[in-house]
N, C-alpha and C positions, 0 to 999 in steps of 0.2 A: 450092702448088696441088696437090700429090701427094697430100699428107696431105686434104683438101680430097675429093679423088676418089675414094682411098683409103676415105673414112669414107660416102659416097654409095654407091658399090658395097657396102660392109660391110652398110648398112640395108635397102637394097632387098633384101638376099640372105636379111636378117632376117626383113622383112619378108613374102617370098612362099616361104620354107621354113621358116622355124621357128615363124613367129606361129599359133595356132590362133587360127581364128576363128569367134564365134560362129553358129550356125545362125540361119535368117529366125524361126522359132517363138520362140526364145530371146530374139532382139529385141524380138521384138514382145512376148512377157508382160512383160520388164523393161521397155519403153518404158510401156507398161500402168500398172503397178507405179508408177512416177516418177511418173505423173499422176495418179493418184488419194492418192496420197500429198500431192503438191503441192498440191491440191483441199483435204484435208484441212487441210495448214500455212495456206490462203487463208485459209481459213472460219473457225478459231480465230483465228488473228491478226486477224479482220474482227471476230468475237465479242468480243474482248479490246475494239478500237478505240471499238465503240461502248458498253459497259460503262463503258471509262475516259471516255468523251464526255460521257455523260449523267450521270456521278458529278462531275467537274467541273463543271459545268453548275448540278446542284445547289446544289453546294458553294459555287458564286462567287452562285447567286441568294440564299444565304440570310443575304448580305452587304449 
């Protein structure tokens, strides 16, 4: 249990003196960043889906 306590006090001390952490601004352009990013992976991967939809589609009507 020492060890256990030991490694609890170790992190918290880590945690609120050694961590920098980033500014509200910073957050927010990278939270930004990740969404419009993710927007984009949507939209091709949506683009791809119905591409391969209607190419199948074809392909089994001209059966």
């Amino acid at each position: 249990m020492e060890k256990f306590t030991s490694f609890l006090k170790a992190s918290w001390e880590e945690i609120t003196q050694h961590v920098t952490w980033p500014g509200f601004s910073e957050l927010q352009s990278n939270t930004t960043l990740v969404l419009v990013g993710s927007l984009i992976f949507a939209l091709v991967v949506g683009v791809m889906d119905l591409v391969f939809e209607n190419a199948l589609k074809l392909f089994y009507q001209s059966f």
